[in-house]
C-alpha positions as CSV (number, residue, x, y, z in Angstrom):
1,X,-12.0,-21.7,19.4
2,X,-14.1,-19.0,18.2
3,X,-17.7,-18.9,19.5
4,X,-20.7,-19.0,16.6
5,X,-21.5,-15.1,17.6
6,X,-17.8,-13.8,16.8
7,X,-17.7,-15.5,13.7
8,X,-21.1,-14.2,12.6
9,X,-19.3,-10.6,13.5
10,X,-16.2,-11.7,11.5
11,X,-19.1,-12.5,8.3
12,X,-20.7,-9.3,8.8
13,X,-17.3,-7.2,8.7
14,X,-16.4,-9.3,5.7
15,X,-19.8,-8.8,4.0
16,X,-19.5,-5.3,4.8
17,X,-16.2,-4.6,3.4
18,X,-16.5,-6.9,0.5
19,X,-19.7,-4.2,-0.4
20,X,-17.1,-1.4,-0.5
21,X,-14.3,-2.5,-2.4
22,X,-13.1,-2.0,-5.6
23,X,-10.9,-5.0,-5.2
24,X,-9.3,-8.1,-2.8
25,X,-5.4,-8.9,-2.6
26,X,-4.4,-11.9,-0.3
27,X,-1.0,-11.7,1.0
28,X,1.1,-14.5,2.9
29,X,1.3,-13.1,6.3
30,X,3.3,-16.2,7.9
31,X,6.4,-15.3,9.7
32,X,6.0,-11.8,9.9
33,X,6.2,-10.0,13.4
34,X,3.0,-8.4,15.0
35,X,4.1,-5.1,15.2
36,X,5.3,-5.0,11.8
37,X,1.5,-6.2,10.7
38,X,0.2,-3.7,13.1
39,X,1.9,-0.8,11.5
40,X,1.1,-2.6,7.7
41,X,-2.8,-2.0,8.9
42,X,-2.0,2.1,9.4
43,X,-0.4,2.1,6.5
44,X,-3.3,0.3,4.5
45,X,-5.9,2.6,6.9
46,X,-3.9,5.8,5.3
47,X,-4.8,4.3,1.8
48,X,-8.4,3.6,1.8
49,X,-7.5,-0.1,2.8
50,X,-8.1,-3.0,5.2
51,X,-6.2,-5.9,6.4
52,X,-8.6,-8.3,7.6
53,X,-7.3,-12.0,8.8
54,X,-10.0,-14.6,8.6
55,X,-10.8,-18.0,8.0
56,X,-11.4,-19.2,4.2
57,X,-15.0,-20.3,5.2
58,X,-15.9,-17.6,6.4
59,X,-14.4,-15.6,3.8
60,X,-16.2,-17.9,1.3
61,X,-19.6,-17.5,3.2
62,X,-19.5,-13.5,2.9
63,X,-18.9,-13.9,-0.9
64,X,-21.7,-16.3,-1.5
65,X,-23.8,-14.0,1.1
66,X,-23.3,-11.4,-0.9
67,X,-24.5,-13.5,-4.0
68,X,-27.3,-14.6,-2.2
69,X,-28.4,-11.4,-1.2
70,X,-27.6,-10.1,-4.9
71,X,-29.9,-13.1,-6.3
72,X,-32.8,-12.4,-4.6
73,X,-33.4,-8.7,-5.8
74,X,-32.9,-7.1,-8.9
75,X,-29.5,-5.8,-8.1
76,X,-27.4,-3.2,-10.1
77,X,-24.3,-3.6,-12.4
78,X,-22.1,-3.0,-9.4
79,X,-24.1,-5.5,-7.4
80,X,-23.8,-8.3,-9.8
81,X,-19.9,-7.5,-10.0
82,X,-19.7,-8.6,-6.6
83,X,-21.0,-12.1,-7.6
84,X,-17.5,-13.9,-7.5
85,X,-16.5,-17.7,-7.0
86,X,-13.2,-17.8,-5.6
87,X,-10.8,-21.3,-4.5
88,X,-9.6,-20.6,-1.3
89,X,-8.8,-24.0,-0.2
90,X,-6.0,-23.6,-2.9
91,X,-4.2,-21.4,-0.6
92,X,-2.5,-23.6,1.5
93,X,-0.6,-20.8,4.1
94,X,-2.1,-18.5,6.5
95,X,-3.0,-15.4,4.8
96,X,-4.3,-11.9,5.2
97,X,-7.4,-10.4,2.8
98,X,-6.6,-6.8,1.8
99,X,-10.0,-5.0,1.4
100,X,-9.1,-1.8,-1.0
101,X,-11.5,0.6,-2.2
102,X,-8.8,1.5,-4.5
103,X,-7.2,-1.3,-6.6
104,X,-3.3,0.4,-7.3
105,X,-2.9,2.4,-4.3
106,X,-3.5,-0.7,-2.2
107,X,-1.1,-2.8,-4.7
108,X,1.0,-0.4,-4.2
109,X,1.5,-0.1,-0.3
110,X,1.2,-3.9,0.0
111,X,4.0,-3.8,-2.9
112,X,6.4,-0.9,-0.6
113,X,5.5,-3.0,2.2
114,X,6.5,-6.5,1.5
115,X,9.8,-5.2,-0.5
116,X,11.1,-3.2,2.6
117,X,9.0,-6.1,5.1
118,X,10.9,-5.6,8.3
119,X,13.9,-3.4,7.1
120,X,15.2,-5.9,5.1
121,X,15.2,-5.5,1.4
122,X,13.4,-8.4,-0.1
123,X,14.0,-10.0,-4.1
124,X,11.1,-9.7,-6.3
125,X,11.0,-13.2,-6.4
126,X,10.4,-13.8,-2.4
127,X,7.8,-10.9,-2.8
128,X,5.9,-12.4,-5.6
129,X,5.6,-15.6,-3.0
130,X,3.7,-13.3,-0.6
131,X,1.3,-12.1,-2.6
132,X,-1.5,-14.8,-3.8
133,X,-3.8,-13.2,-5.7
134,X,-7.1,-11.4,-5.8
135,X,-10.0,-10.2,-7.3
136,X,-10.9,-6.9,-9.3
137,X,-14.9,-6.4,-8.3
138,X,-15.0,-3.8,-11.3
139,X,-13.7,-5.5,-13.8
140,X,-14.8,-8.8,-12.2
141,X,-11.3,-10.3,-13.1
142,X,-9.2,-12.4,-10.7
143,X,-5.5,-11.2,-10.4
144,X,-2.6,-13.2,-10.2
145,X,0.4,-12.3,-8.2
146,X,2.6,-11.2,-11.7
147,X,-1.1,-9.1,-12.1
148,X,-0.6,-7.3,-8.6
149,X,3.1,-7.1,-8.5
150,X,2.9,-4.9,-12.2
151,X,0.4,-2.8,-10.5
152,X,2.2,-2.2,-7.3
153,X,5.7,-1.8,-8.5
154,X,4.0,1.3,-10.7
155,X,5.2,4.7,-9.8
156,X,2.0,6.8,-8.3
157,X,-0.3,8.0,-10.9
158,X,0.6,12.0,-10.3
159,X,4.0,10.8,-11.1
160,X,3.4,9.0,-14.6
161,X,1.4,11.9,-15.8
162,X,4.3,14.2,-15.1
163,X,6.4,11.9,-17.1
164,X,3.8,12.1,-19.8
165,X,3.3,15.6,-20.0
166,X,7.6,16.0,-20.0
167,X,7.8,13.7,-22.5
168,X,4.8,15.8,-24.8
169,X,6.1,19.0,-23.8
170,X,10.0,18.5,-24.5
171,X,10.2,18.8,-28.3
172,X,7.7,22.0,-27.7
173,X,10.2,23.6,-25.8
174,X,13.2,22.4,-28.0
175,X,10.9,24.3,-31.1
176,X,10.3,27.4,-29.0
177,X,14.3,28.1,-28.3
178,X,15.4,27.2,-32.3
179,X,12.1,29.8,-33.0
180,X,13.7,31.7,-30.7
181,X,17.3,31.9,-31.1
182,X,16.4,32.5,-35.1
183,X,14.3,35.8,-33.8
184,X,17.5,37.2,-31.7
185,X,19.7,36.2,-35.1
186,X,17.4,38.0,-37.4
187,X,16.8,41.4,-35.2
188,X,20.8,41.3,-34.9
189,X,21.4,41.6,-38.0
């Protein structure tokens, strides 16, 4: 049993982190091994994320803190997105709260993580059970696991716009050797 004075540390660490993140993801963290977590939090460390394990209350109490604290001064549009109601009681496994300060990059290490969880390969379908959900603080929208599964599953942003910019500059290129070949075909003759 936890002593009042850790768990006012625990809603200080929450309340803290919950101030500098984008977004929230809760993952099922039952039945995995320690040292696979442990090395899951260096991972999320690397990314501008936190995994943080701790109890629905108090997980509750820093997001009603924060609307507390957030009611009783004028606060800014970033303050009030903060201002979230969320039903934990509704998950009913033990769970880890992912505190990212960048919505798709954490996705998408939670996403590599749980699909490769342990060095097994897992189905999309037994990854979608590990992931339960979350909150977007910016766009003060809660995320479903389909949501964060999309997101994850996304190929890094650097790599998209290189698709993109292939995909714009290909016919370009195609015009430039016809233009070009016609040029040789006209000197030659």
């Amino acid at each position: 049993m936890k002593t009042r004075q850790k768990k006012e540390q625990e809603l200080k660490k929450a309340t803290d982190l919950i101030s500098e993140s984008e977004a929230i993801i809760f993952i099922d963290i039952s039945k995995i091994p320690t040292h696979f977590l442990n090395q899951f939090r260096r991972e999320l460390k690397n990314n501008l994320s936190q995994l943080l394990v701790i109890k629905k209350r108090i997980l509750n109490l820093a997001l009603s803190s924060k609307n507390l604290s957030a009611d009783k001064q004028e606060s800014s549009p970033e303050e009030k997105a903060k201002n979230i109601k969320l039903d934990l009681e509704s998950l009913k496994t033990s769970f880890g709260t992912v505190f990212t300060k960048n919505l798709e990059l954490g996705a998408q290490t939670i996403y590599k993580f749980l699909s490769s969880e342990g060095g097994k390969s897992l189905e999309k379908e037994k990854i979608a059970e590990r992931f339960l959900g979350g909150y977007d603080f910016v766009k003060q929208k809660e995320l479903s696991p389909k949501e964060l599964i999309t997101i994850g599953s996304l190929p890094p942003r650097e790599v998209v716009l290189g698709q993109v910019l292939s995909g714009i500059l290909s016919p370009i290129r195609g015009l430039m050797y016809i233009l070009n070949e016609k040029t040789k075909r006209s000197e030659n003759q």
